[in-house]
VEXKOLDREN-143243 format. One record per residue: residue in one letter; x, y, z of N, C-alpha, C, O in turn. Coordinates in steps of 0.001 Angstrom, whole numbers, padded with zeros to 6 digits. Layout:
BEGIN
> A X Y Z X Y Z X Y Z X Y Z
...
//
This chain:
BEGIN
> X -016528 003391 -010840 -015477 003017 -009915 -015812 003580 -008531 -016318 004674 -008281
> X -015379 002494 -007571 -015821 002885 -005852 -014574 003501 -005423 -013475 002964 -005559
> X -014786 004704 -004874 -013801 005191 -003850 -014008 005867 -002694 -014804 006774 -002453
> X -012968 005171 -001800 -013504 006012 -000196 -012328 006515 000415 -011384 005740 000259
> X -012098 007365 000947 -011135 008220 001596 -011513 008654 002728 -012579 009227 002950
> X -010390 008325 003751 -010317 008458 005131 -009164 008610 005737 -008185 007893 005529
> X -009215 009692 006639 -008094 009932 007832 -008475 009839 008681 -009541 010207 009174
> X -006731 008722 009415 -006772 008264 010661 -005635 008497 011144 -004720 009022 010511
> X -005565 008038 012606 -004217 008048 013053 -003468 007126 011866 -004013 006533 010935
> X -002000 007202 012212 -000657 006747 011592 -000819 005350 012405 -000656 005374 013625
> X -001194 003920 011632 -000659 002600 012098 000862 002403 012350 001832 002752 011678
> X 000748 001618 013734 001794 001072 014572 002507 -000028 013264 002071 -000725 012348
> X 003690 000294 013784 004397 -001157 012336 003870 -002168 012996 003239 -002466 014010
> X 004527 -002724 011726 004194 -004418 011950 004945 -004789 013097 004377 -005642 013779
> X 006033 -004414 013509 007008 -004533 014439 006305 -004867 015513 006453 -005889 016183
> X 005629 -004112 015661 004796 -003668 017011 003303 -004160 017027 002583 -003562 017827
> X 002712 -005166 016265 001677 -005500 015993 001139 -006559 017288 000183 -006360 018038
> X 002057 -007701 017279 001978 -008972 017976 003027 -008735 018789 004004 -008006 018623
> X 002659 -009560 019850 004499 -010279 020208 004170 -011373 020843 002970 -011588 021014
> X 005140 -012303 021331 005254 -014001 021623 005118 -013808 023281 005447 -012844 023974
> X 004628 -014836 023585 003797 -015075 024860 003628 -016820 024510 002858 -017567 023906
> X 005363 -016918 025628 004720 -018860 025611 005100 -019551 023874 006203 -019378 023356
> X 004134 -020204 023288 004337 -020998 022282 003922 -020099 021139 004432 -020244 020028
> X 002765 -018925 021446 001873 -017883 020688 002336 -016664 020526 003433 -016204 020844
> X 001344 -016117 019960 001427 -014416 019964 000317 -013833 020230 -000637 -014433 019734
> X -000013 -012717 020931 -000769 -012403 021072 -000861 -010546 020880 000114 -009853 021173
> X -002092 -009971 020385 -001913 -008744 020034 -001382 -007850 020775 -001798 -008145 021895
> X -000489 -006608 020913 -000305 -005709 021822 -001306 -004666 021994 -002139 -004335 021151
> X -001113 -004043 023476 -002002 -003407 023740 -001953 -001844 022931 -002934 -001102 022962
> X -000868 -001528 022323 -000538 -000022 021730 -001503 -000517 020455 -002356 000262 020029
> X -001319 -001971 019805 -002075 -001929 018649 -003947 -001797 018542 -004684 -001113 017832
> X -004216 -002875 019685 -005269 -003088 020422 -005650 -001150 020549 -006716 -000690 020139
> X -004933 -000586 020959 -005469 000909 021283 -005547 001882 019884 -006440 002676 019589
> X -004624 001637 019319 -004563 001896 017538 -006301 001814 016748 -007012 002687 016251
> X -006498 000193 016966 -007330 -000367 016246 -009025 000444 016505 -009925 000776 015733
> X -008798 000528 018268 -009919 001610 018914 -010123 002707 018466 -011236 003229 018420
> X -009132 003185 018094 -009160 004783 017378 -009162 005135 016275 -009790 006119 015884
> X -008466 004408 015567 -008962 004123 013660 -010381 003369 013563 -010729 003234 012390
> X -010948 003039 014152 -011918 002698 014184 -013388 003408 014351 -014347 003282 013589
> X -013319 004092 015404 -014020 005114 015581 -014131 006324 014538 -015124 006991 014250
> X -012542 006431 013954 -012554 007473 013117 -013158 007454 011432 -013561 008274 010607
> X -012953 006118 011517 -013656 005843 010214 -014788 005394 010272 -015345 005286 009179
> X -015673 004909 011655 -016968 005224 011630 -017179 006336 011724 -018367 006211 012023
> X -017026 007366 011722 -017570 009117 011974 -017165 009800 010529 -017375 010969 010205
> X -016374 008517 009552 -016091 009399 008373 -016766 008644 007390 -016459 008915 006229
> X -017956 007401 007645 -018274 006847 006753 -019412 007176 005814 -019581 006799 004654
> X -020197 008004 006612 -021296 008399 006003 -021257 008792 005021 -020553 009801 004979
> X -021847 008405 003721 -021864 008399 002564 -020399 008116 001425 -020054 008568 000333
> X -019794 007027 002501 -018540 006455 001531 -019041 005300 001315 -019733 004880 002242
> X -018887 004283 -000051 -019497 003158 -000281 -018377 002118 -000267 -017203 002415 -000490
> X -018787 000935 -000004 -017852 -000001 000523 -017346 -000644 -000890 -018238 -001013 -001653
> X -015710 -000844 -001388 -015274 -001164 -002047 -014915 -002753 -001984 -014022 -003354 -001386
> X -016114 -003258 -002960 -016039 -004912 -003109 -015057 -005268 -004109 -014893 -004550 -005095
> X -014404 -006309 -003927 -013700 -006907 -005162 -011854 -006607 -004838 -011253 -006302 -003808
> X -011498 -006806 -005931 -010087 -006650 -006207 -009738 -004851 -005914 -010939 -004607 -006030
> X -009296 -003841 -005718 -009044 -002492 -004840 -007710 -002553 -005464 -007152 -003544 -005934
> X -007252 -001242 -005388 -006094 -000410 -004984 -006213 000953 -004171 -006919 001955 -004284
> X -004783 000369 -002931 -004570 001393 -001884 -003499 001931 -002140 -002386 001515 -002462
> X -004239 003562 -001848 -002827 004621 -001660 -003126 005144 -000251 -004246 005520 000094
> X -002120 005141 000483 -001832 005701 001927 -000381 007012 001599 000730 006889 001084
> X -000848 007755 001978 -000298 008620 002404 000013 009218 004032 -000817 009929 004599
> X 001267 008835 004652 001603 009262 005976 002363 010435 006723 003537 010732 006501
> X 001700 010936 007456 002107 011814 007844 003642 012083 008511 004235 011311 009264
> X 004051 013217 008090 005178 013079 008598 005400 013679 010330 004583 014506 010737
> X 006480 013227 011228 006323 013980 012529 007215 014735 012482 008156 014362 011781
> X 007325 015833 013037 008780 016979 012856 009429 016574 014352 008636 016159 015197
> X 010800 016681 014688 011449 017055 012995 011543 015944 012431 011777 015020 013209
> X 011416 015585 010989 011467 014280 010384 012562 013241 010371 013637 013475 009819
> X 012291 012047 010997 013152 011367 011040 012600 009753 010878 011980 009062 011686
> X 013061 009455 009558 011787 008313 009636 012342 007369 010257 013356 006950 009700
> X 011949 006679 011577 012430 005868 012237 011332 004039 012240 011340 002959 012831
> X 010566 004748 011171 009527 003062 010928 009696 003268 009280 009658 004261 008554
> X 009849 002204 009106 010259 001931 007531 008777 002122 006693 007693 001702 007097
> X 008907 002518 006015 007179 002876 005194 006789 001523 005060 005596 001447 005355
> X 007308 000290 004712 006209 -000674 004300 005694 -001299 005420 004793 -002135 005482
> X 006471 -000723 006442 005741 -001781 008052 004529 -001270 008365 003841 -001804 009235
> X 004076 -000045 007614 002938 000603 007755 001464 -000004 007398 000391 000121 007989
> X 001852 -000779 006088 000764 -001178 005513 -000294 -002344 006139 -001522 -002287 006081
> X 000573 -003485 006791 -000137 -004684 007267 -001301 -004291 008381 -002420 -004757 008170
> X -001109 -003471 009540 -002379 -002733 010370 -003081 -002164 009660 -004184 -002711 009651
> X -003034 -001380 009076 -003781 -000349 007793 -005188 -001346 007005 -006417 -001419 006995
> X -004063 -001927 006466 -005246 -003217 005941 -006078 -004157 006286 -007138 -004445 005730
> X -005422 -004819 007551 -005979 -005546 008584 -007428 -004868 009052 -008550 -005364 008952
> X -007018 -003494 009630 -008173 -002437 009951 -009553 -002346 008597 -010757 -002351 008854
> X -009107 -002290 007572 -009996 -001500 006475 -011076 -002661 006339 -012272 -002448 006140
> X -010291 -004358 006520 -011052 -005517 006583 -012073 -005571 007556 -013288 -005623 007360
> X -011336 -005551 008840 -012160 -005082 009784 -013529 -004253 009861 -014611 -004664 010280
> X -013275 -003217 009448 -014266 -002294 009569 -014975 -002482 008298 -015774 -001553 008182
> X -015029 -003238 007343 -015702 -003832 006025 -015594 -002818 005061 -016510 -002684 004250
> X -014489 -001994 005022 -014283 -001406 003540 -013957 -001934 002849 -014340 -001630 001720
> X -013015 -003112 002999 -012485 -004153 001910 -013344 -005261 001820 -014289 -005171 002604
> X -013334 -006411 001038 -013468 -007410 001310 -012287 -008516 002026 -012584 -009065 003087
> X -011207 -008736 001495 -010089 -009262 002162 -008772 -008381 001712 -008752 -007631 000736
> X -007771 -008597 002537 -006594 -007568 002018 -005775 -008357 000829 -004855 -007715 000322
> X -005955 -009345 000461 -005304 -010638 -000046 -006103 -009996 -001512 -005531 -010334 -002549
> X -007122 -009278 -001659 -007862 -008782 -002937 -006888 -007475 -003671 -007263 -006957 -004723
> X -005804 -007102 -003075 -005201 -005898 -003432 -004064 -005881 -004375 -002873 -006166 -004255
> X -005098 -005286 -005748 -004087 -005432 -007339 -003259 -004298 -007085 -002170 -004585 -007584
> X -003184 -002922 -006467 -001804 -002430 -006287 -002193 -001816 -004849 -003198 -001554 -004188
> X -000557 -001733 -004750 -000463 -000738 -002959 000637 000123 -003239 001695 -000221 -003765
> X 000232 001582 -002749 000915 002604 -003117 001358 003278 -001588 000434 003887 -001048
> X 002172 003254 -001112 002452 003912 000637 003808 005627 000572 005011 005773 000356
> X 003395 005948 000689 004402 007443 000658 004107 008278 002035 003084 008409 002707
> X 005414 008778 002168 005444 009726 003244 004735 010892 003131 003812 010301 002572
> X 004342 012035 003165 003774 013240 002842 003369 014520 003804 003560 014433 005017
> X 002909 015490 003329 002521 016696 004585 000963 016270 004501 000328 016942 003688
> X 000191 015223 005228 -001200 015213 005681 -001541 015978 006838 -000558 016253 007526
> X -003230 016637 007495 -002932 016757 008563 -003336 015748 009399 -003827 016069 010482
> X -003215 014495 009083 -003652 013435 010049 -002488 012137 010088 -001764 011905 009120
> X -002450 011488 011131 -001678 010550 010957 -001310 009539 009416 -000185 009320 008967
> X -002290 009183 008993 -002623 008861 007653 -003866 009359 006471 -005016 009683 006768
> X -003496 009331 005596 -004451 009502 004637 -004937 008329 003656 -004149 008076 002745
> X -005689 007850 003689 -006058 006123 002716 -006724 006344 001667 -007756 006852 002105
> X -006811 006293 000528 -007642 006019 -000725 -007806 004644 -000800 -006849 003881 -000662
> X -009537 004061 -001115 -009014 002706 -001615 -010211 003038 -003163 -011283 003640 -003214
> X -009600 002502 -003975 -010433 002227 -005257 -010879 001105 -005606 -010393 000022 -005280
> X -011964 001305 -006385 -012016 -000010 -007095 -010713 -000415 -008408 -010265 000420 -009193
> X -010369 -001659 -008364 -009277 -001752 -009110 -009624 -001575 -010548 -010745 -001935 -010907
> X -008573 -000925 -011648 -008993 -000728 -012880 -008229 -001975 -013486 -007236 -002437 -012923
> X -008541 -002292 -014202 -007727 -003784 -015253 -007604 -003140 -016630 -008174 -002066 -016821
> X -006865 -003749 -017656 -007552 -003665 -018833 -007651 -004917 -018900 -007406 -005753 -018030
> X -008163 -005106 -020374 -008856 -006088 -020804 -008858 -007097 -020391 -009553 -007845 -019704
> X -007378 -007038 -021230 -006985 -008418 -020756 -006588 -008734 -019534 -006492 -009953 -019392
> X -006263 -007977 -018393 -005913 -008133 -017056 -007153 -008727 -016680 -007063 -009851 -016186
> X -008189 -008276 -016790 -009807 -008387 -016646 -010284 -009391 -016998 -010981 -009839 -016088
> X -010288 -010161 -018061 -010700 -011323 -018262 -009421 -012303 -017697 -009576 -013496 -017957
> X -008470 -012029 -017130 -007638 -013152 -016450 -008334 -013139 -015110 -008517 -014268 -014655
> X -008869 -011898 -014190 -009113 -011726 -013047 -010414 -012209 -013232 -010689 -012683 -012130
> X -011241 -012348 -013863 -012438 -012952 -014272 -012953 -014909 -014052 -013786 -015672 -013562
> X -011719 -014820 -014835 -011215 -016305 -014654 -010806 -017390 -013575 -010773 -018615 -013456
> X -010485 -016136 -012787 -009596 -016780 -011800 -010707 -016645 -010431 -010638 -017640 -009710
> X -011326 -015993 -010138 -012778 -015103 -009825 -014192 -016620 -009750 -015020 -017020 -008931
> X -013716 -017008 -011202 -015018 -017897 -011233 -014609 -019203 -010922 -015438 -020016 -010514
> X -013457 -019493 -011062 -013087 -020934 -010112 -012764 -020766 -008732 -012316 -021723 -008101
> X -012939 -019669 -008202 -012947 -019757 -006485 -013862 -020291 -005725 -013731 -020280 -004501
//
């Protein structure tokens, strides 16, 4: 089983991802600046983490800010997070993810990410198999 672990800053919600311009959307610049810095950070943490192909499960763990007041809902967390991990080719697509696990916690970094390779049993396994070879 593949696993890689990395801390980064804490992703901007989804809230704050896009916003409308005209008929479109277009990215914001806080995310745009996000993406610069999780980026960098997980190139400087990659060396010798191996890239997790296939179906994955993510656990994020986020940091909390004092004094605590959670004012972004934990799941708005996840969509940048993932978007990013694609990006930077730890994943293959985020659309591959058999579980997602997101919790608040004492990290010392904005976030903390595990991604694994996904475990199945059997029979989960030969359905994901199946479904795998008619794509």
């Amino acid at each position: 089983m593949t696993t890689a672990i990395y801390r980064i800053a804490r992703p901007p919600s989804v809230n704050n991802l896009y916003f409308n311009i005209g008929r479109g959307r277009q990215m914001s610049a806080y995310y745009k600046r996000w993406l610069d810095v999780a980026s960098m950070e997980i190139m400087m943490q990659r060396i010798g983490q191996e890239r997790v192909a296939g179906p994955y499960e993510l656990h994020a763990i986020f940091g909390r800010t004092f004094p605590f007041r959670p004012r972004i809902d934990l799941g708005n967390l996840e969509k940048g997070l993932s978007d990013l991990l694609v990006k930077m080719n730890v994943i293959d697509d985020d659309k591959l993810a058999e579980k997602i696990t997101l919790e608040w916690g004492d990290v010392q970094c904005g976030c903390e990410v595990t991604v694994s390779s996904a475990t199945f049993s059997p029979q989960r396994k030969k359905s994901v198999d199946n479904i795998a070879s008619k794509a």
